[in-house]
Biopython code that builds the backbone (N, CA, C, O; Angstrom):
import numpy as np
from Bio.PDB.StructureBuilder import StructureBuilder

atoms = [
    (1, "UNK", "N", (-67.683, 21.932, -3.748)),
    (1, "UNK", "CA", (-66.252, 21.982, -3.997)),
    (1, "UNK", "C", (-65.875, 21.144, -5.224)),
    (1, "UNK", "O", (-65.190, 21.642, -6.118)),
    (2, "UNK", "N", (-66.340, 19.798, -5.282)),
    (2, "UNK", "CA", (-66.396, 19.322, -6.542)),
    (2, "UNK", "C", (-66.390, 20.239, -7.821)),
    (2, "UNK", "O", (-65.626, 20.075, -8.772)),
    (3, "UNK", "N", (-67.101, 20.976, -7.744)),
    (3, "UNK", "CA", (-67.468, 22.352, -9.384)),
    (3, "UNK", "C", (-65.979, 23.053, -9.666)),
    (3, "UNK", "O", (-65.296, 23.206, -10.678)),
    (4, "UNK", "N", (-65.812, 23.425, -8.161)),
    (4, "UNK", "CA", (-64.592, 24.295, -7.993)),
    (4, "UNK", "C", (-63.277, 23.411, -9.104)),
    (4, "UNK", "O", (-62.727, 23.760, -10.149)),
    (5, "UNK", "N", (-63.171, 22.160, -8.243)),
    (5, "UNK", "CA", (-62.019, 21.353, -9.159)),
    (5, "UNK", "C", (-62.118, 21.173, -10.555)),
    (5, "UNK", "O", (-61.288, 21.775, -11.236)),
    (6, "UNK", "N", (-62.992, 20.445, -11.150)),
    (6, "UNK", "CA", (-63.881, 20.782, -12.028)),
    (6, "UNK", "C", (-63.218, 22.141, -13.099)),
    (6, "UNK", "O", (-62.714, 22.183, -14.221)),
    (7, "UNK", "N", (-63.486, 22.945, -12.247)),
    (7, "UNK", "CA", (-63.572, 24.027, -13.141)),
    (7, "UNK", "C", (-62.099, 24.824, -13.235)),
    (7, "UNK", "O", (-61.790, 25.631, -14.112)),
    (8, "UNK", "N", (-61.233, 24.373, -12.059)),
    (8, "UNK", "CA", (-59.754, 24.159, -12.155)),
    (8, "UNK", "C", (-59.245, 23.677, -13.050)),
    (8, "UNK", "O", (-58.614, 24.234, -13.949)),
    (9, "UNK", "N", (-59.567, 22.085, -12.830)),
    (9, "UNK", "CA", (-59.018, 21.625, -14.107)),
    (9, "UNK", "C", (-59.246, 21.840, -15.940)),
    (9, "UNK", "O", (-58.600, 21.441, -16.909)),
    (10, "UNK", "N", (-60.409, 22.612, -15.797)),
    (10, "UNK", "CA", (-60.392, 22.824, -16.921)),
    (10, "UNK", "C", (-59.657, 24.109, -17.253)),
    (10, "UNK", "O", (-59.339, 24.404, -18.405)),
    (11, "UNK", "N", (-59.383, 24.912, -16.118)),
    (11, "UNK", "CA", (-58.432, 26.208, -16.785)),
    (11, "UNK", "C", (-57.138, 25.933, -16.998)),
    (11, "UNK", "O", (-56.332, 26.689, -17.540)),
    (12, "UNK", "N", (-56.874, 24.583, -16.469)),
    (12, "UNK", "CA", (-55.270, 24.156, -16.367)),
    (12, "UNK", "C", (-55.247, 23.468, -17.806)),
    (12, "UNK", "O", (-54.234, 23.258, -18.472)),
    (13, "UNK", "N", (-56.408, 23.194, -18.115)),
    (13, "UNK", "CA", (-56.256, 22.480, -19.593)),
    (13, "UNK", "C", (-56.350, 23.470, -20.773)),
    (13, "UNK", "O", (-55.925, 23.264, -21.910)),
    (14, "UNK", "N", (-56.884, 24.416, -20.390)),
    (14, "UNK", "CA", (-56.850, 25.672, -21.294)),
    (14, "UNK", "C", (-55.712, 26.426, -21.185)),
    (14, "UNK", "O", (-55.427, 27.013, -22.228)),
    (15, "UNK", "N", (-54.982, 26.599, -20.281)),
    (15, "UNK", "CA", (-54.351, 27.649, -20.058)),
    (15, "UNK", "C", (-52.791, 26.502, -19.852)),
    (15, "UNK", "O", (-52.176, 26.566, -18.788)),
    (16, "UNK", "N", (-52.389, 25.683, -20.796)),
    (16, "UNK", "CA", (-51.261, 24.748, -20.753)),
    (16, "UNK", "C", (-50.364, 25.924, -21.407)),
    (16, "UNK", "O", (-49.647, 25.983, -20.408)),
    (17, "UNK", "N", (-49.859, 26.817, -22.177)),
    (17, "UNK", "CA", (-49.534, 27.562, -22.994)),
    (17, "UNK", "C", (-48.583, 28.085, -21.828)),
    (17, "UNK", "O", (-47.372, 27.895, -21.713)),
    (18, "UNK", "N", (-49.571, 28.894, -20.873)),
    (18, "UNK", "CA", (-49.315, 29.730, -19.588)),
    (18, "UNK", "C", (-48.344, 29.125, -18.541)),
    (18, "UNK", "O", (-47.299, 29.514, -18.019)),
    (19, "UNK", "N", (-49.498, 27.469, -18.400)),
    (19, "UNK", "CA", (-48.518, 26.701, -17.364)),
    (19, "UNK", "C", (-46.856, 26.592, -17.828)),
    (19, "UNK", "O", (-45.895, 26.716, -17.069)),
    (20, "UNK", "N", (-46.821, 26.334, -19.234)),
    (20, "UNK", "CA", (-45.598, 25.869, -19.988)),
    (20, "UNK", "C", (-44.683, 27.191, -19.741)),
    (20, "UNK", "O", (-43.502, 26.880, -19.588)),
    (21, "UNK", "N", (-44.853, 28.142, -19.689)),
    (21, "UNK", "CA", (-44.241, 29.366, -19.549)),
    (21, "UNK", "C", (-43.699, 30.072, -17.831)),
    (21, "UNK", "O", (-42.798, 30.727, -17.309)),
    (22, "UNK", "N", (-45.223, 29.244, -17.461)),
    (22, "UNK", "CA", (-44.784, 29.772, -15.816)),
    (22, "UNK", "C", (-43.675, 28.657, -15.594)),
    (22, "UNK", "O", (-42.681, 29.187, -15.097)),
    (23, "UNK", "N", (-43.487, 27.146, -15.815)),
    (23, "UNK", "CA", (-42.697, 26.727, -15.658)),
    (23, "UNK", "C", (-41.418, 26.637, -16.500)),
    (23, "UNK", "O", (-40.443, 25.906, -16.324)),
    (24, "UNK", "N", (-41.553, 27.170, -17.060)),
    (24, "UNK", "CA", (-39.721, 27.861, -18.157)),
    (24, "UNK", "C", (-39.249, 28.593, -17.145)),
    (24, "UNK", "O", (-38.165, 28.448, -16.581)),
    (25, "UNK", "N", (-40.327, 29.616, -16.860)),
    (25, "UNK", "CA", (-39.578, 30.852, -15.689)),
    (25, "UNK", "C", (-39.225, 30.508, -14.758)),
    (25, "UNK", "O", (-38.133, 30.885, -14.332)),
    (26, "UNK", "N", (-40.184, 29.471, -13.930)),
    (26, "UNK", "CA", (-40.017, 28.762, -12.641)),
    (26, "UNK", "C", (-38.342, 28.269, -12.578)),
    (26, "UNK", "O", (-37.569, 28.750, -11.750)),
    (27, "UNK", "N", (-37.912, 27.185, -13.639)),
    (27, "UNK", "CA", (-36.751, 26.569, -13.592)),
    (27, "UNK", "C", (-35.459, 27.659, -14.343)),
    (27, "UNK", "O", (-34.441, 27.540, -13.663)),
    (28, "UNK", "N", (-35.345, 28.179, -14.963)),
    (28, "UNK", "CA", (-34.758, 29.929, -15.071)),
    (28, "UNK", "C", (-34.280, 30.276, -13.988)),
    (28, "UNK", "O", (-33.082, 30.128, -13.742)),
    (29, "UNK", "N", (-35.038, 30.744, -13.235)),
    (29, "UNK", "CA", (-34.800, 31.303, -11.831)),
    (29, "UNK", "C", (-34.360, 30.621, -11.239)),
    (29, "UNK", "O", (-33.420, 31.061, -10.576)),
    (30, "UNK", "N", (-34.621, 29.498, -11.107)),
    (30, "UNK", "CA", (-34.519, 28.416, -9.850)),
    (30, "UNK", "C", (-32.904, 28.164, -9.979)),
    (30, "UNK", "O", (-32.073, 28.187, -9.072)),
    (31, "UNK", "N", (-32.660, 27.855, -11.714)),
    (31, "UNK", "CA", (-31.286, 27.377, -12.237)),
    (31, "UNK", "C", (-30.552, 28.436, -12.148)),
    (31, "UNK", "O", (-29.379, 28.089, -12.002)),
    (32, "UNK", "N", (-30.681, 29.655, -12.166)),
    (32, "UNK", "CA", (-29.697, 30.720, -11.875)),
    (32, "UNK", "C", (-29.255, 30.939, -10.211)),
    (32, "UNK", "O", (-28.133, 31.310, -9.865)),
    (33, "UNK", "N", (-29.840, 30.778, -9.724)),
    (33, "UNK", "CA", (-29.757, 30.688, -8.218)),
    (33, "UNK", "C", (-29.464, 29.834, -7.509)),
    (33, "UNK", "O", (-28.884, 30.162, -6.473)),
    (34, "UNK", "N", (-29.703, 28.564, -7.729)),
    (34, "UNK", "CA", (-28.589, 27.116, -7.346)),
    (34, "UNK", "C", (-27.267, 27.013, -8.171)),
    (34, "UNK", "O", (-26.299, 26.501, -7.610)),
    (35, "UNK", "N", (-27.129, 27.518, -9.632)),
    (35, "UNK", "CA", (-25.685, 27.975, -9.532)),
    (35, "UNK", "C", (-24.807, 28.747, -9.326)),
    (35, "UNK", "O", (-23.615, 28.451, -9.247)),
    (36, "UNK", "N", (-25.496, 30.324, -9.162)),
    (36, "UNK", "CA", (-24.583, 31.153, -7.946)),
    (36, "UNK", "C", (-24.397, 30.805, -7.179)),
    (36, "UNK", "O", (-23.315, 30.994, -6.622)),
    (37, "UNK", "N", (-25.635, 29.869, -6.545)),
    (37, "UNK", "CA", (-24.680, 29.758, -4.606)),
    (37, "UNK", "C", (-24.440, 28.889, -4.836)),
    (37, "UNK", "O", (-25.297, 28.141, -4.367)),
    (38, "UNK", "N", (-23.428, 28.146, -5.538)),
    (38, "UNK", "CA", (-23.026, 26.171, -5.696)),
    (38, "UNK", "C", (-21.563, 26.711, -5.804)),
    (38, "UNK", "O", (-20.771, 26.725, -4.861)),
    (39, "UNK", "N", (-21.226, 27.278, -7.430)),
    (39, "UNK", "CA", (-20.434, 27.597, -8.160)),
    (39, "UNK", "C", (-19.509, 29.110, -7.889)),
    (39, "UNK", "O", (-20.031, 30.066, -8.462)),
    (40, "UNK", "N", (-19.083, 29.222, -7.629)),
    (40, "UNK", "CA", (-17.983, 30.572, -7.138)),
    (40, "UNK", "C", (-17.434, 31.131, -8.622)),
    (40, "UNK", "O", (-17.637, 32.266, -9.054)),
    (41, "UNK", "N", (-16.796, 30.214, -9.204)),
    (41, "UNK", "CA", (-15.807, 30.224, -10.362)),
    (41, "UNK", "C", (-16.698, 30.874, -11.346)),
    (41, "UNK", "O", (-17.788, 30.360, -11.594)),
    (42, "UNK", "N", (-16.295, 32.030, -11.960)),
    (42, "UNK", "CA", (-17.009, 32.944, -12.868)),
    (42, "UNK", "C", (-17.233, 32.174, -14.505)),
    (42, "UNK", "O", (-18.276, 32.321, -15.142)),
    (43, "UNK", "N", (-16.064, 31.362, -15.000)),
    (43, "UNK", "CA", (-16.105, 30.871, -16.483)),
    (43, "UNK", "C", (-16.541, 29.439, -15.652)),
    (43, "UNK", "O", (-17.534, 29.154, -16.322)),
    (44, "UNK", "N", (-16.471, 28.677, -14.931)),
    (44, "UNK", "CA", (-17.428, 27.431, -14.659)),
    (44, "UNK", "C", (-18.922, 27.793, -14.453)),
    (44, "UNK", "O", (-19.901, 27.301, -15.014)),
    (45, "UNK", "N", (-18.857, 28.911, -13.382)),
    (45, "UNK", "CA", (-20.628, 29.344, -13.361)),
    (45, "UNK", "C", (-21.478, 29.336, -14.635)),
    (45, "UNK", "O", (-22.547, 28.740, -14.770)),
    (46, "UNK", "N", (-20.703, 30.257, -15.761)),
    (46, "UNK", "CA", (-21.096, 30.335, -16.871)),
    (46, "UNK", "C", (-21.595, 28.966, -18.075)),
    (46, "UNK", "O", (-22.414, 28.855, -18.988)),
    (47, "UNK", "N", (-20.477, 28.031, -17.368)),
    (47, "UNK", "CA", (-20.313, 26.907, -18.389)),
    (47, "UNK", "C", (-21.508, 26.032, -18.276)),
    (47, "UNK", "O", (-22.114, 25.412, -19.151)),
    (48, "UNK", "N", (-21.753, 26.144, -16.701)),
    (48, "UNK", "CA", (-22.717, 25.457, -16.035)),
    (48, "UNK", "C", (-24.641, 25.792, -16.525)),
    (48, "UNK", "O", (-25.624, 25.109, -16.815)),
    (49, "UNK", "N", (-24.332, 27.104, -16.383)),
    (49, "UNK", "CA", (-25.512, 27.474, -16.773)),
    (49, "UNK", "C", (-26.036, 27.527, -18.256)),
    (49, "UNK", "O", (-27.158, 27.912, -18.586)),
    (50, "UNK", "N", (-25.150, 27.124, -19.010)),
    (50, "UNK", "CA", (-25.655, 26.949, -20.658)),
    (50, "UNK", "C", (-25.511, 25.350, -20.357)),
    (50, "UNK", "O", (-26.159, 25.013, -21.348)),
    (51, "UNK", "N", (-25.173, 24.156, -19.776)),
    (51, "UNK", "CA", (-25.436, 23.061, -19.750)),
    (51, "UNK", "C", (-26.666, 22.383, -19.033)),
    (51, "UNK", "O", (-27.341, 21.390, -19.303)),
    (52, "UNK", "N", (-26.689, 23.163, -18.174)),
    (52, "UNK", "CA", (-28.187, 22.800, -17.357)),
    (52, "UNK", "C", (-29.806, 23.348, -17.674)),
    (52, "UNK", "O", (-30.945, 23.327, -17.208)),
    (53, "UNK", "N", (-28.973, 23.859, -18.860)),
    (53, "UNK", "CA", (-30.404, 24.434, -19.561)),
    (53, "UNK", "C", (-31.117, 23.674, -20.342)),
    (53, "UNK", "O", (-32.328, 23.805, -20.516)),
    (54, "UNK", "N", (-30.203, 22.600, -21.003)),
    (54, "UNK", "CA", (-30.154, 21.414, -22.127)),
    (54, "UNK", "C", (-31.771, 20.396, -21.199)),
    (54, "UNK", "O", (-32.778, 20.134, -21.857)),
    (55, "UNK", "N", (-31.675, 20.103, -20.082)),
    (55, "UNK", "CA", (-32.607, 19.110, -19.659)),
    (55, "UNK", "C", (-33.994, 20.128, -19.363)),
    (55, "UNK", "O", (-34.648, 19.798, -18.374)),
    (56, "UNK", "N", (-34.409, 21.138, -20.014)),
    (56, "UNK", "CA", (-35.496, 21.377, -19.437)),
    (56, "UNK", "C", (-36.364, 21.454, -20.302)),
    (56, "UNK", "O", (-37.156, 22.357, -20.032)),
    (57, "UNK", "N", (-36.656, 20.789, -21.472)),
    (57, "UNK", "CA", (-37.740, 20.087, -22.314)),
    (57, "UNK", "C", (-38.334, 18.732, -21.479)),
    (57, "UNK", "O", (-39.538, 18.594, -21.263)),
    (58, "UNK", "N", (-37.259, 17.708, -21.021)),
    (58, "UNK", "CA", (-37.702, 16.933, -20.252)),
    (58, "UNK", "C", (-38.629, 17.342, -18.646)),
    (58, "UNK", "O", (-39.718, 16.975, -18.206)),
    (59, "UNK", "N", (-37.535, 18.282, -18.116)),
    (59, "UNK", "CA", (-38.347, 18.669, -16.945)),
    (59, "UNK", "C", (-39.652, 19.339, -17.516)),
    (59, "UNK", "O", (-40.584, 18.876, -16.857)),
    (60, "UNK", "N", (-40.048, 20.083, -18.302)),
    (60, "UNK", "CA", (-41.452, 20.574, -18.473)),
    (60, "UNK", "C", (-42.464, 19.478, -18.802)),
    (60, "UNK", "O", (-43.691, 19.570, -18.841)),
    (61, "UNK", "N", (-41.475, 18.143, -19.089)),
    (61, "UNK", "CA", (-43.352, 17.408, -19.454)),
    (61, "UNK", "C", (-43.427, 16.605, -18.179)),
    (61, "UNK", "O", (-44.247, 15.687, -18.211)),
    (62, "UNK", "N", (-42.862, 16.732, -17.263)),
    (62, "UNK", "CA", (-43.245, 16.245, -15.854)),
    (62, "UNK", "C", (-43.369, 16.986, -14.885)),
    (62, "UNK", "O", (-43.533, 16.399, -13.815)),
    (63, "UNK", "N", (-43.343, 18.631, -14.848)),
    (63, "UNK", "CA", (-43.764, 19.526, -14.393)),
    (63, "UNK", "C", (-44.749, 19.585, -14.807)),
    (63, "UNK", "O", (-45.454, 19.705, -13.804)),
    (64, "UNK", "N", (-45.439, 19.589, -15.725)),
    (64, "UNK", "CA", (-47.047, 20.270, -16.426)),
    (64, "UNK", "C", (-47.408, 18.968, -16.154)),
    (64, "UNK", "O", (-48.525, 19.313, -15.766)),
    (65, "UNK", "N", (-47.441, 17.400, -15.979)),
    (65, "UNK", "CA", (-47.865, 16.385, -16.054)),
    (65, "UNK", "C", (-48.495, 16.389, -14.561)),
    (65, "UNK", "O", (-49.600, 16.048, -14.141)),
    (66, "UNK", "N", (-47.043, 17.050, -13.770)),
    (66, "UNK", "CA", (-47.525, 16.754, -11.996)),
    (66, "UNK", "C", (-48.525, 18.464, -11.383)),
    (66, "UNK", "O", (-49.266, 18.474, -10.399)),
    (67, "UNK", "N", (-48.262, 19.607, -12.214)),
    (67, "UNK", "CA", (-49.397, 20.758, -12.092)),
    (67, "UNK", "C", (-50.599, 19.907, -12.863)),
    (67, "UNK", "O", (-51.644, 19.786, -12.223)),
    (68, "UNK", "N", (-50.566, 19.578, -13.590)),
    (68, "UNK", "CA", (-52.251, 19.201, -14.340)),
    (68, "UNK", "C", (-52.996, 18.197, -13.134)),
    (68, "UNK", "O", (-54.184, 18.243, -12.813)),
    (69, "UNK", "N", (-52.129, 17.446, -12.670)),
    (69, "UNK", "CA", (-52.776, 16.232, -11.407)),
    (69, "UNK", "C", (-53.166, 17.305, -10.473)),
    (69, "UNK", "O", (-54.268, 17.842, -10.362)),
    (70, "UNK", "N", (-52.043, 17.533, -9.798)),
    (70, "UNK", "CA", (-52.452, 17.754, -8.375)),
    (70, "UNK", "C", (-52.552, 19.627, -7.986)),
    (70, "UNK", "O", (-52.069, 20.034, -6.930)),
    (71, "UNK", "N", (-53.145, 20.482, -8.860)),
    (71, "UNK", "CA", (-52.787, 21.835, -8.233)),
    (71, "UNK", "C", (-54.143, 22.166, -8.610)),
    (71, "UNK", "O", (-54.325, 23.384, -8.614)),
    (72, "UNK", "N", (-54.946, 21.619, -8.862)),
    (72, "UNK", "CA", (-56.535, 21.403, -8.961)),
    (72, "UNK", "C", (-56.826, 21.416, -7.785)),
    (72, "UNK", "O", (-57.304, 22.369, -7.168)),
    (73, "UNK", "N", (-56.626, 20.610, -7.472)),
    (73, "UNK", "CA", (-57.134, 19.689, -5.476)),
    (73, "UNK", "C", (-56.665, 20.887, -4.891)),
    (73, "UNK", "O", (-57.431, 21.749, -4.461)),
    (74, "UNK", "N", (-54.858, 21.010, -4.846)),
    (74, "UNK", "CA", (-54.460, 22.137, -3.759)),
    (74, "UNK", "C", (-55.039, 23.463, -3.959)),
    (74, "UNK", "O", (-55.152, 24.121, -2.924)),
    (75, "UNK", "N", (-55.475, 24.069, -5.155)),
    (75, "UNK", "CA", (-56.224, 25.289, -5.260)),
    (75, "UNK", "C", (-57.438, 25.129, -4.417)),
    (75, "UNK", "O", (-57.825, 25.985, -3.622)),
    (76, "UNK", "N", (-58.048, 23.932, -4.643)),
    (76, "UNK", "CA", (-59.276, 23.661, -4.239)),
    (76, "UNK", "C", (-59.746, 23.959, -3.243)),
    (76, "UNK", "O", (-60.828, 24.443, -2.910)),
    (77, "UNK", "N", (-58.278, 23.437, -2.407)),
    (77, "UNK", "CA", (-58.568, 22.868, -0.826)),
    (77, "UNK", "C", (-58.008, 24.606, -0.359)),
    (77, "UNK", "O", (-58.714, 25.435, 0.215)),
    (78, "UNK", "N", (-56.675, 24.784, -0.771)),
    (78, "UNK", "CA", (-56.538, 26.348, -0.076)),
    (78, "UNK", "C", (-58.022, 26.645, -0.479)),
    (78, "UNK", "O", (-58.779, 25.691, -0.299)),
    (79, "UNK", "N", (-58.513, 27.643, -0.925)),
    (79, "UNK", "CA", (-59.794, 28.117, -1.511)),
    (79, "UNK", "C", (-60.983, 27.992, -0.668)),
    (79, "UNK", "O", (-61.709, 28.937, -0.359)),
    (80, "UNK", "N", (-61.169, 26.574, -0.255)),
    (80, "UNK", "CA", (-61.974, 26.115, 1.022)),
    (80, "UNK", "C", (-62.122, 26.581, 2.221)),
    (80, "UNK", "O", (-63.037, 27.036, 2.907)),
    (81, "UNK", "N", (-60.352, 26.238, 2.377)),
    (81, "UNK", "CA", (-60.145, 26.335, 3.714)),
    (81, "UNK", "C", (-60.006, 28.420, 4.123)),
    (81, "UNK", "O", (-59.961, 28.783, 5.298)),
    (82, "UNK", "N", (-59.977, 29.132, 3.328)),
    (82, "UNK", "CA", (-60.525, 30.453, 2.724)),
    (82, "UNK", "C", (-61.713, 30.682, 3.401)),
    (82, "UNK", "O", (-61.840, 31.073, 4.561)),
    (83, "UNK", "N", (-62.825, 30.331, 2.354)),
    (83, "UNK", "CA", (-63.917, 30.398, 2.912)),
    (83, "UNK", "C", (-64.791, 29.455, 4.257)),
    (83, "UNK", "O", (-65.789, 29.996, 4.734)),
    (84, "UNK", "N", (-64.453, 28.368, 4.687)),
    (84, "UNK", "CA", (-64.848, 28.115, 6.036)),
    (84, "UNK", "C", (-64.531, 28.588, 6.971)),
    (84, "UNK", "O", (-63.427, 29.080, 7.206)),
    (85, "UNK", "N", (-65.780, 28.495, 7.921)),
    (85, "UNK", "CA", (-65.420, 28.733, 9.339)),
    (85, "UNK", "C", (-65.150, 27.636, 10.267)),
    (85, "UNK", "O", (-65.590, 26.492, 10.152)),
    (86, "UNK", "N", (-64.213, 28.182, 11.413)),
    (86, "UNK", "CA", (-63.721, 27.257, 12.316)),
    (86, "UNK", "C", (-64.408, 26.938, 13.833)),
    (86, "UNK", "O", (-63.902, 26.096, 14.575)),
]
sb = StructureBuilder()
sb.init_structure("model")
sb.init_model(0)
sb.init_chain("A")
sb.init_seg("    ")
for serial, (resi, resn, name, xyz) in enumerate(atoms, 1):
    if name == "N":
        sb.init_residue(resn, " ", resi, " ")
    sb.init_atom(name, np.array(xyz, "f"), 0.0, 1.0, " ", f" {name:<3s}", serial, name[0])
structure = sb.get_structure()
């Protein structure tokens, strides 16, 4: 299992381009959908969603900081727990 991580982490280091993109989309979505159901008001909804867009340079370097740590291990371990028997 060691190889496995290993070899995780190195696609997460190759493939930062991808991560950076899955998490643009990730918070996109996420931000369109916590302000429909927050916000009712059609020109506040709007206002809202071109302002909350402003912080997500910051959120991506602590999103890709906390996927590069820990989604190695959790691939790992789902993956494992996959192939063992009980």
């Amino acid at each position: 299992m060691r190889d496995v991580v290993l070899l995780l982490k190195q696609l997460v280091e190759r493939e930062e381009i991808t991560l950076r993109l899955i998490i643009d989309c990730l918070y996109d979505v996420g931000l369109v959908n916590l302000v429909n159901k927050k916000v009712r008001n059609r020109h506040l909804n709007r206002c809202l969603k071109a302002i909350a867009t402003m912080p997500k340079p910051i959120l991506r370097v602590f999103a890709l900081r906390w996927v590069k740590k820990n989604v190695p291990g959790l691939v790992a371990n789902w993956l494992e727990g996959q192939v063992s028997f009980k």
